[in-house]
LOZA-781388 format. One record per residue (C-alpha): residue in one letter; y, x, z. Coordinates in pm, 1 decimal. Last residue first. Layout:
   code      north       east         up
      A          Y          X          Z
...
//
This chain:
   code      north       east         up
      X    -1078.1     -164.0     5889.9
      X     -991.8      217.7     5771.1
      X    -1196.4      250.3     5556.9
      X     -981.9      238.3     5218.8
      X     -634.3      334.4     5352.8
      X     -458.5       55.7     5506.0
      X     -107.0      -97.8     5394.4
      X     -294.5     -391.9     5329.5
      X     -282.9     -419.2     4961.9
      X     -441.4      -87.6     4872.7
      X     -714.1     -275.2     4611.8
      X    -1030.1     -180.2     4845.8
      X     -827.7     -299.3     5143.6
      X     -743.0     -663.7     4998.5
      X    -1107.8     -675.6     4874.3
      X    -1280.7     -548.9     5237.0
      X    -1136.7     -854.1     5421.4
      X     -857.3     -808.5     5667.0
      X     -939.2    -1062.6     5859.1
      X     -585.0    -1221.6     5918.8
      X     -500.8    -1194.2     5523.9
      X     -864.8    -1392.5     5442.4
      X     -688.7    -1621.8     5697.5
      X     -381.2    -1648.7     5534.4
      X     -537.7    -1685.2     5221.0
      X     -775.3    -1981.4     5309.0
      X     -439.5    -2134.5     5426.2
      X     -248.9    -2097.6     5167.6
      X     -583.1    -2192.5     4969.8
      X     -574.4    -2495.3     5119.1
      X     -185.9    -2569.8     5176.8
      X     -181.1    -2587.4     4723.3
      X       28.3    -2262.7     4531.1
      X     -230.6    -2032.2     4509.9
      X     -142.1    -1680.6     4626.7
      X     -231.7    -1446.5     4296.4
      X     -477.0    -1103.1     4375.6
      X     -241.8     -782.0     4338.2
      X     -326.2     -581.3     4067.7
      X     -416.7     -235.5     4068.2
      X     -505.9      -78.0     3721.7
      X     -898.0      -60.6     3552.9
      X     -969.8      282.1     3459.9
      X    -1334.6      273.4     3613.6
      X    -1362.2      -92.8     3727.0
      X    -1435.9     -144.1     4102.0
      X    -1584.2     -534.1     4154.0
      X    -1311.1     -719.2     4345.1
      X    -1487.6     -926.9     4657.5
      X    -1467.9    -1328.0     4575.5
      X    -1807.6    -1347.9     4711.3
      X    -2039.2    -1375.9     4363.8
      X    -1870.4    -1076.3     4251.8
      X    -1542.9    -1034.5     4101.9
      X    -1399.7     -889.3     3789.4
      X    -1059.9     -817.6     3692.9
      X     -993.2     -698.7     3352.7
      X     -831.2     -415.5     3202.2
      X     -439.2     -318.1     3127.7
      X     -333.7     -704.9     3362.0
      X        4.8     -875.6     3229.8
      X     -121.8    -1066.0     2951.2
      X     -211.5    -1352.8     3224.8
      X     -408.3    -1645.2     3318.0
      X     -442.7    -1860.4     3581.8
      X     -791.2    -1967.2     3716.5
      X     -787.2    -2285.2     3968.1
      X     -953.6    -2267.6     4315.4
      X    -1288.7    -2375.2     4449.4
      X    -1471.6    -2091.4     4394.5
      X    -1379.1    -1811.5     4186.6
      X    -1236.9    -1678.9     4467.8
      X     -920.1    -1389.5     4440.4
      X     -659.5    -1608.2     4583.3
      X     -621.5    -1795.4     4216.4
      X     -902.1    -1675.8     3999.5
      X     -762.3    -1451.6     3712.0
      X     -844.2    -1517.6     3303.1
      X     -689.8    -1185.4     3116.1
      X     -547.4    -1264.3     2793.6
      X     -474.4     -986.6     2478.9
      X     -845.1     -869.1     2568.5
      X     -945.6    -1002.4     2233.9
      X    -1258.0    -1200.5     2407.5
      X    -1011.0    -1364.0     2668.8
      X     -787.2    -1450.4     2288.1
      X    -1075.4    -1609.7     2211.6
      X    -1133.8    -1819.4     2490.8
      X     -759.3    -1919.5     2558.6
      X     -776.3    -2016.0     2161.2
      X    -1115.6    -2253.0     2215.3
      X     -917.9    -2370.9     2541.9
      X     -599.7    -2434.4     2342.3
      X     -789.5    -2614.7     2081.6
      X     -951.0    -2813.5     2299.9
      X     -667.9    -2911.9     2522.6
      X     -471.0    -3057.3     2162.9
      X     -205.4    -2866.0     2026.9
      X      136.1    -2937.2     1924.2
      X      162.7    -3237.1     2167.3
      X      213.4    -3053.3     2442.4
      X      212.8    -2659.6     2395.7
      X      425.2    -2674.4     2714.8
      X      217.8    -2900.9     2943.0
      X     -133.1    -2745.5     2778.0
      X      -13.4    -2415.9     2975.0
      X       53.2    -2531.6     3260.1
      X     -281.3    -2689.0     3208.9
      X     -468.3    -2450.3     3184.3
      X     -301.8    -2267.7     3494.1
      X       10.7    -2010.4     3425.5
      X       80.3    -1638.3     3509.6
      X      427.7    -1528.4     3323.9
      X      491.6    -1293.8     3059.3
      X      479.9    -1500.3     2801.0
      X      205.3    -1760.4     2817.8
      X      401.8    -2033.4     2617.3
      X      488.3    -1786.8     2325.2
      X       86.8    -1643.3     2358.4
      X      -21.7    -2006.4     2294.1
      X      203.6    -2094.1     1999.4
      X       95.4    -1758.3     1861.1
      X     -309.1    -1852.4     1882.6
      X     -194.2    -2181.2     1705.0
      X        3.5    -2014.9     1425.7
      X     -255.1    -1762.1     1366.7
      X     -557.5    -2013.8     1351.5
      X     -382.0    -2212.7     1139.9
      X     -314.0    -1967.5      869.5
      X     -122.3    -1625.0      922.4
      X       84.1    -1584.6     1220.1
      X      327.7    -1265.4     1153.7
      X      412.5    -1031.8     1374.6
      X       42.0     -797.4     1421.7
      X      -60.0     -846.5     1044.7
      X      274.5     -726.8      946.1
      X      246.7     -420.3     1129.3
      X     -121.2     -402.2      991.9
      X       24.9     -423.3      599.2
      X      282.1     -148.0      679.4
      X      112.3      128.1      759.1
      X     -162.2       41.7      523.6
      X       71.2       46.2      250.5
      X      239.4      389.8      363.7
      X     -105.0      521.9      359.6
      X     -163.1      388.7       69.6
      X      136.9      588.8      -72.7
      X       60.1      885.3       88.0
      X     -251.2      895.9      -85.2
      X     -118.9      836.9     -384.4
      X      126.9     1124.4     -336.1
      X     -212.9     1313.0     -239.2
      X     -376.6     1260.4     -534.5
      X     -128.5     1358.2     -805.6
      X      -63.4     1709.7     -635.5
      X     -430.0     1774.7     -629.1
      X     -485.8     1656.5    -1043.5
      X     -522.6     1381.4    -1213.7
      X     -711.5     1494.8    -1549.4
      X     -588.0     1561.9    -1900.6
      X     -683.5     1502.4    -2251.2
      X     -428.7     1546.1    -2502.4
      X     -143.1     1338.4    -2668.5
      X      129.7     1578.4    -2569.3
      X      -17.4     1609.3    -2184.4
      X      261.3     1738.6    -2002.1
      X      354.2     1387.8    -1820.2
      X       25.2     1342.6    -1762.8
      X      -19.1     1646.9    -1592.5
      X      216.3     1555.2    -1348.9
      X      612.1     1481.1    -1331.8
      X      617.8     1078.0    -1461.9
      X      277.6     1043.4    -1601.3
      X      126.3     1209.4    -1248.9
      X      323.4     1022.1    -1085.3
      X      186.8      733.0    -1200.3
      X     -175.0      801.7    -1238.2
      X     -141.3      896.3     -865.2
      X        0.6      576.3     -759.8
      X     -301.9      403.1     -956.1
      X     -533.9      629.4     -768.0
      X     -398.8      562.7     -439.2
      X     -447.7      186.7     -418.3
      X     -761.5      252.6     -630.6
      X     -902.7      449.5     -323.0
      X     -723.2      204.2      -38.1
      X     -849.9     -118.2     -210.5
      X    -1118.9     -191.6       46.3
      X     -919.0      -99.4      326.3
      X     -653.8     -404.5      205.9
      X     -948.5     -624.3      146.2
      X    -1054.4     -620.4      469.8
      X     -705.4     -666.6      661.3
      X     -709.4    -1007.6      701.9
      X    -1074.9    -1084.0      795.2
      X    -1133.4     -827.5     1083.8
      X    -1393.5     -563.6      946.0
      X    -1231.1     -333.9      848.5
      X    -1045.0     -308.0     1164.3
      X    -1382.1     -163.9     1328.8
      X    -1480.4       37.9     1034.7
      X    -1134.9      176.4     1103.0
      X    -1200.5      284.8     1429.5
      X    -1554.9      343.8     1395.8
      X    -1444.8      589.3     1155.5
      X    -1589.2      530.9      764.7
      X    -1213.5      520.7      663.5
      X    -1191.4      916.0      764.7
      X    -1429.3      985.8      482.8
      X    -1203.0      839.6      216.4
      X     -975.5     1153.5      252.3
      X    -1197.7     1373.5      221.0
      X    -1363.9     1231.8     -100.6
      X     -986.4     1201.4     -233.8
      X     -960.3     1555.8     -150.7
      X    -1300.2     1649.4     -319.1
      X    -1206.2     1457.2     -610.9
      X     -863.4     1610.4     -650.0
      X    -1031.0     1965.2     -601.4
      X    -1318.5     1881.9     -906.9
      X    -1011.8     1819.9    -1109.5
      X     -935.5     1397.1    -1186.1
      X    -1069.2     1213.9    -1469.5
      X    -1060.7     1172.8    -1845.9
      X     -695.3     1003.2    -1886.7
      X     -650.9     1031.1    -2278.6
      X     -324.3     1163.8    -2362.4
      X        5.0     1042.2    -2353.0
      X      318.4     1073.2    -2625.2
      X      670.6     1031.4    -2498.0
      X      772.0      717.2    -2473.5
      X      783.7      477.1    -2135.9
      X      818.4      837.0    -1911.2
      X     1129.5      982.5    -2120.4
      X     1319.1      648.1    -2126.3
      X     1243.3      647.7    -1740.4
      X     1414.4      984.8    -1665.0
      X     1681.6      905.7    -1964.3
      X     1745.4      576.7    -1755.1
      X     1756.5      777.8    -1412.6
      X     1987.1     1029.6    -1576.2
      X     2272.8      734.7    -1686.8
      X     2248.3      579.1    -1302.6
      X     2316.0      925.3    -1179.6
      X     2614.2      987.7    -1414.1
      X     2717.6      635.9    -1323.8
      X     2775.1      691.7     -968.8
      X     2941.0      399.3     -813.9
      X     3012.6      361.7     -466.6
      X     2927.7       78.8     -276.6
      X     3153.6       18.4       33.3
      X     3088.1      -64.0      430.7
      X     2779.1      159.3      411.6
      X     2511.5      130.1      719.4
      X     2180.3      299.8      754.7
      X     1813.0      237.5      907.7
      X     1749.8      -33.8      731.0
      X     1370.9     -231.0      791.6
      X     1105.5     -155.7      636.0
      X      791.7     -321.5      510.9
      X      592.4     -164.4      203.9
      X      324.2     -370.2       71.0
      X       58.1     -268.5     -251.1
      X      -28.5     -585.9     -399.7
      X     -380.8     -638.0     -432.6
      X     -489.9     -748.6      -93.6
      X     -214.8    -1065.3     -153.3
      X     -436.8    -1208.0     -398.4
      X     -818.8    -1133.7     -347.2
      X     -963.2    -1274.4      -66.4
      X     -915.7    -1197.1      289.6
      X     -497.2    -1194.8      281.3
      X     -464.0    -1538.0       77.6
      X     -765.4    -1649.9      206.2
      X     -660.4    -1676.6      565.9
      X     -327.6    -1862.1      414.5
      X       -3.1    -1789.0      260.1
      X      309.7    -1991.5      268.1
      X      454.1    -1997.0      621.5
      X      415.5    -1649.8      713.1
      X      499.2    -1506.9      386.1
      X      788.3    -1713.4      409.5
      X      904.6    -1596.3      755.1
      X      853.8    -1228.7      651.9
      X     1137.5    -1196.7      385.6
      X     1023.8    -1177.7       64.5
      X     1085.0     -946.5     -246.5
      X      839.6     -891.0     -556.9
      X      805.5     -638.0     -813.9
      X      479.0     -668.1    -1068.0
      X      315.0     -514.4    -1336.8
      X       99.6     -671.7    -1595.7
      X     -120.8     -465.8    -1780.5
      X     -343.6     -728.2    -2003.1
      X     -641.4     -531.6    -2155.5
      X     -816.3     -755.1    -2456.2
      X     -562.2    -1067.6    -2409.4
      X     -756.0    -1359.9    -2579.7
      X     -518.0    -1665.8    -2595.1
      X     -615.0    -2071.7    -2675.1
      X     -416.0    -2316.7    -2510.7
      X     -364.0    -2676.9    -2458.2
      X     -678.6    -2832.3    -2595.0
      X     -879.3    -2574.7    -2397.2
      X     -982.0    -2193.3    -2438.3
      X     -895.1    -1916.9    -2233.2
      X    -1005.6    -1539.7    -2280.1
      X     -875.8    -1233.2    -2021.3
      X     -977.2     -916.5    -2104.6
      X     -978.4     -679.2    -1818.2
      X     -674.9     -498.3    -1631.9
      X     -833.0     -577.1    -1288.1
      X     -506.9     -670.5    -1183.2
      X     -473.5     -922.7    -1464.5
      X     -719.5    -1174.5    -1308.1
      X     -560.0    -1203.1     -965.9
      X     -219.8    -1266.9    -1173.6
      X     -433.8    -1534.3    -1313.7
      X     -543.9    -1698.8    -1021.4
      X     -221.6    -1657.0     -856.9
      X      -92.6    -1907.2    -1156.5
      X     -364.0    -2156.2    -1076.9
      X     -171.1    -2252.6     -764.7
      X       88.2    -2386.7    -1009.2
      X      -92.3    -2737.4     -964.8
      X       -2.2    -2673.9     -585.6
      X     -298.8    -2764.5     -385.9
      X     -202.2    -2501.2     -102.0
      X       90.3    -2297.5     -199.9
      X      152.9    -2229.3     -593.9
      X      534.0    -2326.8     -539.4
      X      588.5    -2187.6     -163.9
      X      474.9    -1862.3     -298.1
      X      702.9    -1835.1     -569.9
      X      976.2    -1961.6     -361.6
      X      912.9    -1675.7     -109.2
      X      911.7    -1434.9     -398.6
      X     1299.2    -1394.4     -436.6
      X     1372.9    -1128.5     -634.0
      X     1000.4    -1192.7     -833.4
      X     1044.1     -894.0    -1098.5
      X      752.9     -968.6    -1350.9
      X      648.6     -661.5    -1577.2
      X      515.3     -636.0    -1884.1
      X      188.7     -487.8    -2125.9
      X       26.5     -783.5    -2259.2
      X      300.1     -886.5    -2465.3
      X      206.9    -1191.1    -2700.1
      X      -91.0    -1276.8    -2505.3
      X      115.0    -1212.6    -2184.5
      X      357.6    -1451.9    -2253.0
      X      117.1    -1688.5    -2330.7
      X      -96.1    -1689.5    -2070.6
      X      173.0    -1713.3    -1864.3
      X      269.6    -2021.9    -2034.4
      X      -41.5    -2159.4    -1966.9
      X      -93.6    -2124.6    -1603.3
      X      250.6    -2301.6    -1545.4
      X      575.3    -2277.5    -1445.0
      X      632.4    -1938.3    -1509.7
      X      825.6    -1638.5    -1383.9
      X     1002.3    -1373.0    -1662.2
      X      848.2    -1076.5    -1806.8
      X     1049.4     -777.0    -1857.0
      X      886.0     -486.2    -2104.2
      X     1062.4     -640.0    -2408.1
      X     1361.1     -481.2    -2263.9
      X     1276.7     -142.2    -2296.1
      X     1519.1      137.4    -2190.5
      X     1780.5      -33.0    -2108.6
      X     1621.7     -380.8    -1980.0
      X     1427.0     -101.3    -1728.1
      X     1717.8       12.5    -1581.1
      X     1825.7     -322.0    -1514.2
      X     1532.2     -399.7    -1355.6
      X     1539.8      -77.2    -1147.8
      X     1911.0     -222.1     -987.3
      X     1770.4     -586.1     -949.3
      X     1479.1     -454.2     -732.6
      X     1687.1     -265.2     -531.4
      X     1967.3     -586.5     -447.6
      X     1624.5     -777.1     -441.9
      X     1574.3     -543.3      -78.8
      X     1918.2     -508.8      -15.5
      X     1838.3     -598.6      372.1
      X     1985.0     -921.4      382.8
      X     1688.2    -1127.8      455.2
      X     1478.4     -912.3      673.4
      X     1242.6     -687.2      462.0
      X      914.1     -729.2      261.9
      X      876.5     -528.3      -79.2
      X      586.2     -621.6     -264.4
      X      482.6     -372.4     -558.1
      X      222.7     -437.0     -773.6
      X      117.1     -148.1    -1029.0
      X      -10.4     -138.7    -1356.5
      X     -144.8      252.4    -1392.0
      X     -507.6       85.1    -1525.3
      X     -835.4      155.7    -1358.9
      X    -1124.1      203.7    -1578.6
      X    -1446.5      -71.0    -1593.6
      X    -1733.6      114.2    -1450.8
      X    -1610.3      187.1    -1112.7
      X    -1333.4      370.4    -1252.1
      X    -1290.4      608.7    -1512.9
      X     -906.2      655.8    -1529.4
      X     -688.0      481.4    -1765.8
      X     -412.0      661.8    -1897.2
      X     -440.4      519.3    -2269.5
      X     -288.3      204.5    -2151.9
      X       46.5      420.2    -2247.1
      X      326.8      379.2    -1914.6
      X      556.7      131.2    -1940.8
      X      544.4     -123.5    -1664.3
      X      388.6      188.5    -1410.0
      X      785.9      346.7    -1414.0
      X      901.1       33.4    -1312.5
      X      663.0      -59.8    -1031.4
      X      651.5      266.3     -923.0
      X     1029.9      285.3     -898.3
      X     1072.6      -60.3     -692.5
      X      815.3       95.6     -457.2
      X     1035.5      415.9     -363.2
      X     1348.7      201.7     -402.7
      X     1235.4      -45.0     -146.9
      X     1112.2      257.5       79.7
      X     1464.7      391.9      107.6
      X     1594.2      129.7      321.3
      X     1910.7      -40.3      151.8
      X     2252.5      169.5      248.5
      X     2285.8      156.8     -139.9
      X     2480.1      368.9     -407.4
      X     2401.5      703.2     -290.0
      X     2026.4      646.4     -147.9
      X     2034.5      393.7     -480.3
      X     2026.7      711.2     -689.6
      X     1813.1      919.9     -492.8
      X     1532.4      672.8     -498.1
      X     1591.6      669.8     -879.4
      X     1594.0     1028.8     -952.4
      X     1256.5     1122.6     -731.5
      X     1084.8      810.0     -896.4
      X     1224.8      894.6    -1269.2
      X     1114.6     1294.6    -1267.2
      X     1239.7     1532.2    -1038.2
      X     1199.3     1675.6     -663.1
      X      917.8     1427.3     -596.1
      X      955.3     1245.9     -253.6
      X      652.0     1274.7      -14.5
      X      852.1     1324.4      303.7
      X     1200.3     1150.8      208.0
      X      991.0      872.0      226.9
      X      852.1      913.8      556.7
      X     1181.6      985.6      701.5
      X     1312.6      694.1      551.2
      X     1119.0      442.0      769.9
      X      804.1      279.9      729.7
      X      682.4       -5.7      948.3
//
């Protein structure tokens, strides 16, 4: 989650990003971080190919993808319609439009490579190319264009070759239908790691919404000023924006964030941190940096440049993992969730728990999630009365570190683990087992400070 302290935090004092976030601060009670990524996906949709940094071999382009996620309601297409508009000003042959097919984006971009796509409402574009979808093809090709390489098709129905396609794009949605209309693959592969995400949610409340034209008229002479005057060749960064971005990287090889590296959703969003940052660096640089000084000469990213972009993916990763944790992606996700919403905060049996899931999910699958989540330490498997034999485990996500008995029923000390008192079962048997257990004060109830007896003291 980012809120408008962070933004105000890294904001530029001038240029078209500074101006525009300003703008809708005064016009718009919408969270500040829509207008922050809304502006550097506008000011990216114009900027000269020629500022492409060296890159892994291949350059990386300034084309930037912005996805704003929000609460429906929370101005977040209300921002993205404002920059558009801006943008139709300045350079209208700059706005793409959403297609129907594979081939007519093709098209479009064959005959204007360099454009941006505002999605206001992205949930239908992602319920469209879902699954099987014969528009599915069209993530395929906005996959394609990221890398900013040429892109050749050839069939019966259409024949383009776009030598360096720099498509930019600005898309709004609401959580649910990112939930409901992406997959595993969506987040592991290559699609949705590409965009760079920004959730927030607003923090401010305007009953009217004033106009400022003045400001509106100096953010389109900001942007007019970034889309035309004359850029140099991008040749690299200084040898102290290289050695901050090396610093910076360095903290990803943690064991920490090796660790959540690793887990399938979120490891293509560390792997994209660097050009994450880069390409918001190229931007700002173009709109108050070095690149906006250039005058058709070489010039390099510089310290300043580097650490907005920086901030930026920081402000992306931020806000990718709070998603991650709310949101059930794919079937796994929806059927771990539909577990953890019958656990709540209560103690249940197996089959408590199979009784409300029931008919959603069968008793393996709840056992293989029960199992999983066990491993994940978000569940905590107790035996009733404290015996693991011959009475029924409950579980819980009430315990901070396991329980763990030996072969007697006695509670095995855990450095750091918490007190928790042992479960009654409900059947006359183990009431009764208890109540004798209770009678002879066994060393487990006076180890966990349940008798009213110092440790010892039996």
């Amino acid at each position: 989650m980012v809120n408008e302290k962070d933004v105000l935090a890294i904001l530029p004092e001038s240029g078209f990003i500074g101006s525009f976030v300003r703008y809708c601060q005064f016009v718009s009670d919408a969270p500040l971080a829509y207008s922050l990524f809304t502006a550097l996906a506008i000011s990216s949709t114009g900027i000269d190919p020629i500022a492409t940094l060296p890159f892994g071999g291949k350059g990386l382009g300034a084309h930037f993808w912005s996805l704003i996620v929000g609460a429906s309601g929370s101005r977040k297409t209300h921002i993205g319609e404002i920059g558009t508009e801006m943008l139709q000003e300045v350079s209208p042959n700059r706005i793409g439009s959403s297609h129907e097919s594979e081939a007519s984006l093709l098209e479009a971009l064959n005959e204007e490579p360099q454009q941006m796509i505002f999605h206001g409402e992205f949930g239908d574009t992602l319920a469209g190319t879902h699954g099987n979808s014969y528009k599915h093809t069209i993530r395929m090709v906005y996959t394609k264009t990221w890398d900013g390489i040429k892109i050749s098709k050839n069939s019966l129905r259409i024949q383009v070759e776009i030598a360096r396609p720099r498509l930019s794009l600005l898309c709004c949605v609401a959580p649910s239908p990112l939930e409901n209309y992406t997959d595993d693959l969506d987040w592991s592969g290559g699609f949705l790691s590409r965009y760079v995400t920004v959730y927030a949610v607003r923090e401010r409340d305007m009953a009217s919404t004033p106009e400022w034209p003045e400001g509106k008229q100096w953010c389109i002479d900001q942007l007019a000023a970034l889309l035309y005057r004359p850029m140099g060749q991008l040749t690299g960064m200084t040898p102290e924006a290289e050695a901050l971005l090396e610093s910076w990287a360095k903290t990803y090889n943690t064991v920490e964030h090796q660790r959540a590296a690793r887990m399938r959703w979120t490891e293509g969003t560390y792997s994209r941190m660097i050009p994450t940052a880069l390409k918001a660096a190229i931007i700002i640089s173009c709109d108050i940096g070095a690149g906006s000084r250039s005058n058709g000469n070489p010039w390099r990213l510089g310290v300043a440049d580097v650490q907005f972009g920086i901030e930026i993916a920081e402000l992306h990763l931020r806000s990718i993992q709070t998603i991650l944790d709310s949101l059930a992606i794919g079937t796994y996700g929806k059927q771990r969730r539909n577990v953890l919403n019958a656990l709540g905060d209560d103690a249940l049996t197996k089959g408590e728990i199979m009784r409300m899931c029931h008919p959603r999910l069968s008793k393996k699958v709840i056992t293989d999630v029960l199992e999983s989540l066990k491993e994940e330490k978000m569940v905590f498997e107790i035996p009733m009365g404290g015996v693991t034999v011959g009475g029924e485990a409950v579980f819980t996500r009430q315990l901070a570190a396991p329980t763990l008995f030996d072969d007697k029923g006695n509670v095995v000390d855990v450095p750091g683990a918490v007190e928790v008192p042992l479960i009654a079962a409900p059947d006359p048997i183990e009431e009764a087992r208890a109540a004798q257990r209770e009678a002879e004060r066994p060393a487990v109830l006076v180890g966990l400070g349940l008798t009213g007896q110092e440790p010892g003291e039996a």
